[in-house]
PDB file as gemmi writes it, atoms N, CA and C in Angstrom:
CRYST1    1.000    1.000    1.000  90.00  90.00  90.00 P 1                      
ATOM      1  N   UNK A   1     -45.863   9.917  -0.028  1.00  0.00           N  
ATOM      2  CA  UNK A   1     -45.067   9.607  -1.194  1.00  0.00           C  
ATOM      3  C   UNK A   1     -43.668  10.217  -1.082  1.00  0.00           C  
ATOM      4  N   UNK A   2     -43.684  11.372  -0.898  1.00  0.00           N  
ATOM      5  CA  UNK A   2     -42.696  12.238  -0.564  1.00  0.00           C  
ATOM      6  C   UNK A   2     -41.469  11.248   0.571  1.00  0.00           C  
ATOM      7  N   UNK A   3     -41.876  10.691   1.518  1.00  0.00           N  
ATOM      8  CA  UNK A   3     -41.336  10.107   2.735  1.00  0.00           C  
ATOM      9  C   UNK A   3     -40.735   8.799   1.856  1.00  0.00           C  
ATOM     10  N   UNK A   4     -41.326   8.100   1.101  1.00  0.00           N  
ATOM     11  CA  UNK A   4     -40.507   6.783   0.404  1.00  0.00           C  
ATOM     12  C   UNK A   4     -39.539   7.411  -0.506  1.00  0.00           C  
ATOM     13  N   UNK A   5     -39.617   8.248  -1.432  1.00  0.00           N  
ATOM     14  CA  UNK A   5     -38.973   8.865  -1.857  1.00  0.00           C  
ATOM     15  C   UNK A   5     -37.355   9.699  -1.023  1.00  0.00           C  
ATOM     16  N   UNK A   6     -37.554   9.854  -0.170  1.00  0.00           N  
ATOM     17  CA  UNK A   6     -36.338  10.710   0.339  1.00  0.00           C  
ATOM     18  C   UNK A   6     -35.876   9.155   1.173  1.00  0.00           C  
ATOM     19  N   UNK A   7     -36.424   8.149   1.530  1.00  0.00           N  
ATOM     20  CA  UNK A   7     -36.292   6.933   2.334  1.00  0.00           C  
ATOM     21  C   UNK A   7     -35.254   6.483   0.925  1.00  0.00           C  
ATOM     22  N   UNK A   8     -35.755   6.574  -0.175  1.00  0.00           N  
ATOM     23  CA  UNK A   8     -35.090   5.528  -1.904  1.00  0.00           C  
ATOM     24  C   UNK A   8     -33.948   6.398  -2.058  1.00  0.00           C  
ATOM     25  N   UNK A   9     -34.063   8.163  -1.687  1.00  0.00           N  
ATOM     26  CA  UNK A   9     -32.961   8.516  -2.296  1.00  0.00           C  
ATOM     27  C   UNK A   9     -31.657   8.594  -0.926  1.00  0.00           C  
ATOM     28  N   UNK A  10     -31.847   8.539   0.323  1.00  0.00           N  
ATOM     29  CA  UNK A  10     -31.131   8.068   1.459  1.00  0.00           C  
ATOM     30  C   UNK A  10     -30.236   7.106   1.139  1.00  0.00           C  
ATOM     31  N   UNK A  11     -31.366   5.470   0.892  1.00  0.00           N  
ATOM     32  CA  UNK A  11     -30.636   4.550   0.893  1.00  0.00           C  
ATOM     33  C   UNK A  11     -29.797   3.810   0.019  1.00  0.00           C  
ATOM     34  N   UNK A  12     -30.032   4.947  -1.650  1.00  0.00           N  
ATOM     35  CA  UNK A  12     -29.194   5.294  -2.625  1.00  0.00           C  
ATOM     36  C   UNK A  12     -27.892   5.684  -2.400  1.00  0.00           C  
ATOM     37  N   UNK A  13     -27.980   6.816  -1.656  1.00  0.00           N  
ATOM     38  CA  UNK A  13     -26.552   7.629  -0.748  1.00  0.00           C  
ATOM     39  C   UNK A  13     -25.560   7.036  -0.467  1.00  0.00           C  
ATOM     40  N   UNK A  14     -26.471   6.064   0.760  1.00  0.00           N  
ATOM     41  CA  UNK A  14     -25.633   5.009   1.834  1.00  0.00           C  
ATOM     42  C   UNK A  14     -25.114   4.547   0.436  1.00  0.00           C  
ATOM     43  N   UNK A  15     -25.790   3.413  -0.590  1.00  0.00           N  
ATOM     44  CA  UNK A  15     -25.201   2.179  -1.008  1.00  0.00           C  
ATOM     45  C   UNK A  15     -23.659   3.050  -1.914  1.00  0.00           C  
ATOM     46  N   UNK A  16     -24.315   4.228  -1.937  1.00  0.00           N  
ATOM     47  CA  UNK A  16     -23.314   4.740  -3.246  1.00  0.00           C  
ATOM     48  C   UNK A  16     -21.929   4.962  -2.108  1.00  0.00           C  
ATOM     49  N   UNK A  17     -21.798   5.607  -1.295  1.00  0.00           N  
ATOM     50  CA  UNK A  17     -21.060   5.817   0.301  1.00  0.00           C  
ATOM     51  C   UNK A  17     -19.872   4.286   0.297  1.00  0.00           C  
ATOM     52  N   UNK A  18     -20.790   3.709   0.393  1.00  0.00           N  
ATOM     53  CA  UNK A  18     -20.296   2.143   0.891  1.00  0.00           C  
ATOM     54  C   UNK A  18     -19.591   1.808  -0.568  1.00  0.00           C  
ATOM     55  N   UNK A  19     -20.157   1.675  -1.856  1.00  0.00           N  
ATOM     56  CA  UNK A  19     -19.258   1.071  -2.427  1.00  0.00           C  
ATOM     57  C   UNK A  19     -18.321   2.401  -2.274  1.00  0.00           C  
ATOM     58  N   UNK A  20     -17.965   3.357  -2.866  1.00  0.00           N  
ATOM     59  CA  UNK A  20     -16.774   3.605  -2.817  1.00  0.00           C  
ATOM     60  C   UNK A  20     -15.792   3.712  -1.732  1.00  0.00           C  
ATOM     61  N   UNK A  21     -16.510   3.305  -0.451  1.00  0.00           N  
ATOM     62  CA  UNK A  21     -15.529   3.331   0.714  1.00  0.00           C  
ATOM     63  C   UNK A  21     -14.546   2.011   0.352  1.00  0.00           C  
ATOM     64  N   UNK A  22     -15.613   0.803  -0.341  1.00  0.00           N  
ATOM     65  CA  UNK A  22     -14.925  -0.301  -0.877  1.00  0.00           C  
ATOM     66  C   UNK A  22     -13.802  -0.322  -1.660  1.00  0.00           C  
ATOM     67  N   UNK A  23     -14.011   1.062  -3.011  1.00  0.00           N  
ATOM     68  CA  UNK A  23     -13.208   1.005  -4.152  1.00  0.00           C  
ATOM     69  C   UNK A  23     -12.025   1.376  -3.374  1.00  0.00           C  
ATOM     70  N   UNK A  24     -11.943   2.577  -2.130  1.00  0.00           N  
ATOM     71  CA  UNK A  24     -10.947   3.108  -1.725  1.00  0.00           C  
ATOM     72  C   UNK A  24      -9.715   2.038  -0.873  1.00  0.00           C  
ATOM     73  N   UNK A  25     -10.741   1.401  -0.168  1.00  0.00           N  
ATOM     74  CA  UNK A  25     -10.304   0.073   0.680  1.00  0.00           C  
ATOM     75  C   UNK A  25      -9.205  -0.497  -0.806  1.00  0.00           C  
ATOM     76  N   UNK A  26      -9.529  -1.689  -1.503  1.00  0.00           N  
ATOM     77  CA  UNK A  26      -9.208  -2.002  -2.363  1.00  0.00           C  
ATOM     78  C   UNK A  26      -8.079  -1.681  -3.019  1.00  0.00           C  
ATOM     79  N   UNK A  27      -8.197   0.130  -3.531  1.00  0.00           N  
ATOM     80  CA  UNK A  27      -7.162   0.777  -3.981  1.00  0.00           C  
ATOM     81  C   UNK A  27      -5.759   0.728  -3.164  1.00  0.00           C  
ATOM     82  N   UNK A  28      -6.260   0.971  -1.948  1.00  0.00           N  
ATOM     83  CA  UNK A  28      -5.305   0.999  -0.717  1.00  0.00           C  
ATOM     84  C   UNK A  28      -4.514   0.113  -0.368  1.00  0.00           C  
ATOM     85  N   UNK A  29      -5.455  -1.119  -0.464  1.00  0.00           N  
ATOM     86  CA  UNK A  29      -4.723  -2.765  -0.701  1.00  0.00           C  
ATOM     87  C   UNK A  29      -3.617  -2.745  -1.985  1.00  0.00           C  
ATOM     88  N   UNK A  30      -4.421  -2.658  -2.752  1.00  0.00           N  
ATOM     89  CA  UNK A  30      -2.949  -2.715  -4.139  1.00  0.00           C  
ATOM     90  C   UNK A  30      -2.281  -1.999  -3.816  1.00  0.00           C  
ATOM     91  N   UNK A  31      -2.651  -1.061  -3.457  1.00  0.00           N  
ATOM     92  CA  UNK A  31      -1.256  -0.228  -3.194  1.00  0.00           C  
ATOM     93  C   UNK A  31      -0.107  -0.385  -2.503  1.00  0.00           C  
ATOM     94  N   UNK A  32      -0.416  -1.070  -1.065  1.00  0.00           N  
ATOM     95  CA  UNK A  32       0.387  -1.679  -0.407  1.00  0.00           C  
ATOM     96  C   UNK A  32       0.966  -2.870  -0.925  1.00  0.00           C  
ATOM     97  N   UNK A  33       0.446  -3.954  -1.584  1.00  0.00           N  
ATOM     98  CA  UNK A  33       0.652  -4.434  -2.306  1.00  0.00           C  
ATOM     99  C   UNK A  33       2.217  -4.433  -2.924  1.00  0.00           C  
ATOM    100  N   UNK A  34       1.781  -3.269  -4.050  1.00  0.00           N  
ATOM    101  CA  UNK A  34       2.731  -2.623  -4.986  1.00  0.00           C  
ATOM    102  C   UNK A  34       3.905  -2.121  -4.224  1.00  0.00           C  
ATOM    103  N   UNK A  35       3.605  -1.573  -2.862  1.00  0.00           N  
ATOM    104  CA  UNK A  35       4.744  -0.896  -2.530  1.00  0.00           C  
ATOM    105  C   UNK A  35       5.502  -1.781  -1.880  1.00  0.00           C  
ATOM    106  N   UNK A  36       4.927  -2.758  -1.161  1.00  0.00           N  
ATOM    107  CA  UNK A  36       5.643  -4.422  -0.447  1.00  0.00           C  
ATOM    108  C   UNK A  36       6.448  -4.535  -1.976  1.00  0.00           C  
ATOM    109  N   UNK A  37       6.145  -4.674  -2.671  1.00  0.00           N  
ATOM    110  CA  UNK A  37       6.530  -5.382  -4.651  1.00  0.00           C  
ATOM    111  C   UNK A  37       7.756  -4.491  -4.502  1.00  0.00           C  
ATOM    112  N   UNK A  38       7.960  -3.029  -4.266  1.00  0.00           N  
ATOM    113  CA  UNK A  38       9.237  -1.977  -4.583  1.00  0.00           C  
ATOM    114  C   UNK A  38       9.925  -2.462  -3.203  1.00  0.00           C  
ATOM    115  N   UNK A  39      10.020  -2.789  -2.268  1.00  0.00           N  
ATOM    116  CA  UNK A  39      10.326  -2.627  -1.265  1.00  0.00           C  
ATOM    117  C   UNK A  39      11.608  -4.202  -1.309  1.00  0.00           C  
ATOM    118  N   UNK A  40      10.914  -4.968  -1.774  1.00  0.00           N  
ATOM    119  CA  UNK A  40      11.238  -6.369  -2.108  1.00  0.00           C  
ATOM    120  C   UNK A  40      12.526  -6.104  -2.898  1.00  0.00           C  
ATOM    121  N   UNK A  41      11.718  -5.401  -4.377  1.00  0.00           N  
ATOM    122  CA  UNK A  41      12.803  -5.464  -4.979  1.00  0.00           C  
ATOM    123  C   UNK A  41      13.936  -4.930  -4.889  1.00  0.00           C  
ATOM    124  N   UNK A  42      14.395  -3.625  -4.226  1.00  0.00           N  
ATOM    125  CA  UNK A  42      15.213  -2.709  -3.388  1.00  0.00           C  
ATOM    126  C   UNK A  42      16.079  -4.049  -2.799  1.00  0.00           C  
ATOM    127  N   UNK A  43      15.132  -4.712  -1.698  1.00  0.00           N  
ATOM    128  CA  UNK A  43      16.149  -5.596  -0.953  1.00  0.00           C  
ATOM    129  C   UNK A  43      16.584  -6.541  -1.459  1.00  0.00           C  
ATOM    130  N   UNK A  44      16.610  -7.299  -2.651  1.00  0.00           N  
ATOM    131  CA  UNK A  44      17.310  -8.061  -3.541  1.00  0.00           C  
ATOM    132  C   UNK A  44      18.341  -7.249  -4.064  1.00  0.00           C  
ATOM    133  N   UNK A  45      18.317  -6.295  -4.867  1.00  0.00           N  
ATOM    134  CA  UNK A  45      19.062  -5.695  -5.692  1.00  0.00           C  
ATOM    135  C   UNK A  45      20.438  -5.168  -3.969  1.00  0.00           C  
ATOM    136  N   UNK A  46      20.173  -4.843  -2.746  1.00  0.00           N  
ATOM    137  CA  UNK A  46      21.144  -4.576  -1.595  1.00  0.00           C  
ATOM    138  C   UNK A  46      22.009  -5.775  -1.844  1.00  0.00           C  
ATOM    139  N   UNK A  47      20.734  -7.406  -1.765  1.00  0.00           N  
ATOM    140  CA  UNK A  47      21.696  -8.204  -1.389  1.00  0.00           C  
ATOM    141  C   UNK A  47      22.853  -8.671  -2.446  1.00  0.00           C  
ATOM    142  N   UNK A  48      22.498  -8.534  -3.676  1.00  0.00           N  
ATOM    143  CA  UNK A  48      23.277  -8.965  -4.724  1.00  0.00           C  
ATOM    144  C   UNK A  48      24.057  -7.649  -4.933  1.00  0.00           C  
ATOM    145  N   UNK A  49      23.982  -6.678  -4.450  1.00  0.00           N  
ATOM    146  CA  UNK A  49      25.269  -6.347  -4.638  1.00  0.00           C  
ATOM    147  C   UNK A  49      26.213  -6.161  -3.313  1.00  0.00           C  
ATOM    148  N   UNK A  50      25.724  -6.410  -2.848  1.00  0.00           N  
ATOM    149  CA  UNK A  50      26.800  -6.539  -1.183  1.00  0.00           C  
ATOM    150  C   UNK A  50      27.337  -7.987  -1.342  1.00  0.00           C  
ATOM    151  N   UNK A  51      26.866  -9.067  -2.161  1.00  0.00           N  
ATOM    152  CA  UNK A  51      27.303 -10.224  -2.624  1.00  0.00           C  
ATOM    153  C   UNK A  51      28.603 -10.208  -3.400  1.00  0.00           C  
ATOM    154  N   UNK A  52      28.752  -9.159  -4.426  1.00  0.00           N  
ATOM    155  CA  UNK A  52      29.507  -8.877  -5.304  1.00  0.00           C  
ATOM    156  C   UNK A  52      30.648  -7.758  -4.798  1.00  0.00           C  
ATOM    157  N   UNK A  53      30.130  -7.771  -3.704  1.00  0.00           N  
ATOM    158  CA  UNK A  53      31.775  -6.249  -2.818  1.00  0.00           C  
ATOM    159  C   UNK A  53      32.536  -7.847  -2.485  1.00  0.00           C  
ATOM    160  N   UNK A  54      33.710  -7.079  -1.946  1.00  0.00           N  
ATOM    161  CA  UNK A  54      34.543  -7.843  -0.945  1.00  0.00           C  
ATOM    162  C   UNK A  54      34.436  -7.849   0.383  1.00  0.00           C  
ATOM    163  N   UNK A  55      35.266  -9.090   0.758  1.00  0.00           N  
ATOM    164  CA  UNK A  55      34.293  -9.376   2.112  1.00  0.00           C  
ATOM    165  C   UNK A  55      34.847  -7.825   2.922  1.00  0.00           C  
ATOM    166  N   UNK A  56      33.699  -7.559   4.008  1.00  0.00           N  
ATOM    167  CA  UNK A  56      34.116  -6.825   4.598  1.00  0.00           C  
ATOM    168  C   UNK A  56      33.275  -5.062   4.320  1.00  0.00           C  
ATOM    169  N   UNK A  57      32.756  -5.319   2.638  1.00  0.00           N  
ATOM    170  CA  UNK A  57      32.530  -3.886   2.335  1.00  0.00           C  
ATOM    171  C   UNK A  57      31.209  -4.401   1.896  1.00  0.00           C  
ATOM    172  N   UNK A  58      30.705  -2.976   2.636  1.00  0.00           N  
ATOM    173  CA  UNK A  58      28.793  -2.776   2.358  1.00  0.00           C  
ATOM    174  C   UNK A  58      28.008  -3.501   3.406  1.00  0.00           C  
ATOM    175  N   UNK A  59      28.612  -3.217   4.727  1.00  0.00           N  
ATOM    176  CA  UNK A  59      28.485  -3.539   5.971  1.00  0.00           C  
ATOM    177  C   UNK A  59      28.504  -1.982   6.928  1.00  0.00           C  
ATOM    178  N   UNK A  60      27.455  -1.801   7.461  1.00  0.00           N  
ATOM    179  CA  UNK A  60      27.115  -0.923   8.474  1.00  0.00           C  
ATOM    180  C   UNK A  60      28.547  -0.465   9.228  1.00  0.00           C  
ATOM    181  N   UNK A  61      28.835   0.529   9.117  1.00  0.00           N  
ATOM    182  CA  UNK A  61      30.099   0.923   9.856  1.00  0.00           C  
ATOM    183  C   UNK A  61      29.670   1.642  11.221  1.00  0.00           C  
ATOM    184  N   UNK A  62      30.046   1.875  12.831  1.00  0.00           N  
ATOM    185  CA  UNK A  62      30.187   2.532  13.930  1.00  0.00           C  
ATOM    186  C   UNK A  62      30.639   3.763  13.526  1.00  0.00           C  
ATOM    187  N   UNK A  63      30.514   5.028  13.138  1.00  0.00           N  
ATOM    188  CA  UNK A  63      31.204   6.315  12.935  1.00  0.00           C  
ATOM    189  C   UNK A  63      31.416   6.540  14.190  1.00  0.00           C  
ATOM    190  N   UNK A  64      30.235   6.290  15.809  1.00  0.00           N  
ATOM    191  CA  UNK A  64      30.323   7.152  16.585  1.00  0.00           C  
ATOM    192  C   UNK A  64      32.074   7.153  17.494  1.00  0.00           C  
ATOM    193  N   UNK A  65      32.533   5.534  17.717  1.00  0.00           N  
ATOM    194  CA  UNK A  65      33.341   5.484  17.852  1.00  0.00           C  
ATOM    195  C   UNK A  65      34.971   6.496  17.617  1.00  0.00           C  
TER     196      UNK A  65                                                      
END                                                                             
């Protein structure tokens, strides 16, 4: 009895193990997600305002030169 018992509370463990390896997976996804979402918006907000300089400004400059 003892042996099904530690077999039920094992394969309790595992299932409990596995989903939250899932929830973490998941979390991890949105997250990236979200941060692709900030990353996006950053590069819109560059291009519209390098739209709005004059030509010439908000362009990578050579310092080493």
């Amino acid at each position: 009895m003892s042996d099904s018992l530690a077999i039920a509370q094992s394969f309790a463990a595992m299932q409990a193990s596995s989903t939250q390896q899932a929830l973490q997976t998941e979390m991890l996804r949105q997250q990236a997600a979200s941060d692709q979402a900030v990353v996006t918006l950053l590069q819109q907000g560059v291009d519209q305002m390098q739209a709005t300089l004059p030509a010439g400004q908000g362009q990578s400059v050579d310092i080493s030169a």
